[in-house]
N, C-alpha and C positions, 0 to 999 in steps of 0.2 A: 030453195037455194040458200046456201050456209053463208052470212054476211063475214067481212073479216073481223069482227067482233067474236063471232062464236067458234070461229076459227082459233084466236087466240086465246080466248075462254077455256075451248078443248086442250088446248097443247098448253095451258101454264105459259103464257108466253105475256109479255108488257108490251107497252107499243113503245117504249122507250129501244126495247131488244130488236124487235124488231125494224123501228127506224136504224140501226144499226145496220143492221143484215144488209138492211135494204141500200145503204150508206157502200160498205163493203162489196157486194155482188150490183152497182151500181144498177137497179133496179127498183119498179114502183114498191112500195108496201104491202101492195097487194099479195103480188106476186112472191116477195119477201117472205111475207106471213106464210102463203100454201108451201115454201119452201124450207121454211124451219119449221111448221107443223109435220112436216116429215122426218128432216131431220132428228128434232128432240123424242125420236120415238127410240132409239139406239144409241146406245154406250159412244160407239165410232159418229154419229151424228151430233151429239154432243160435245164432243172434242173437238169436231169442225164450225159447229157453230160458234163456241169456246177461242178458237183459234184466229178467227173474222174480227172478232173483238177486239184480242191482245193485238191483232194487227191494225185493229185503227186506232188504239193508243200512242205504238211506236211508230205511225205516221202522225198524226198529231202532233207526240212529242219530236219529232223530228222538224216539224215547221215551225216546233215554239207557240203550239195554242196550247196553252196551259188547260185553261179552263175548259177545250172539247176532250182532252186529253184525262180530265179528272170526271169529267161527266163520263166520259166511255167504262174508264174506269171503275165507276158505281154502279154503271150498268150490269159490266161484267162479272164484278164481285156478285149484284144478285144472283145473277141467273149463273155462277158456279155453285151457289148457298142451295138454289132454288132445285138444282139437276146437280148432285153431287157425284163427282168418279174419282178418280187418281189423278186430278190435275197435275 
C-alpha cells in the first residue's frame, strides 16, 4: 500500500500544494494528494490544479488575510515553476 508520502514523492507534489487542493476541493489530504497525483499528469490537469490556487488567493484576498493570501501565493508560484505551461 503506497503511503501519501510516496504518493506525493511520485507526482512532485509539497504538502504545502497539496494542503491547498485539499483547502479548495474542501476535502482530507489524503484524498487531495490521490487527486492531484492524477491531476498533474496532464497539461489540462495542471491548469486545474493551477486554477484551485489562484482561487484561494482571491478568496483570501477578498476577506483581507493578507498573510493566507501571500502564503498561497508562494505556494502557487512553486508549483507553476515546478510544472511549467502557458499560464
Amino acid at each position: 500500500m503506497l503511503s501519501i508520502r510516496d504518493c506525493l514523492d511520485y507526482c512532485d507534489l509539497t504538502d504545502d500544494e497539496v494542503a491547498l487542493i485539499a483547502e479548495h476541493e474542501e476535502i482530507p489530504d489524503a484524498a487531495a494528494a490521490q487527486v492531484a497525483c492524477g491531476l498533474v499528469q496532464t497539461p489540462e490537469g495542471v491548469m486545474v490544479l493551477t486554477g484551485y490556487m489562484l482561487d484561494l488567493i482571491e478568496r483570501a484576498n477578498a476577506h483581507g488575510d493578507v498573510d493566507k493570501a501571500a502564503h498561497a501565493a508562494s505556494v502557487c508560484a512553486r508549483f507553476m515553476a515546478d510544472h511549467p505551461l502557458l499560464h
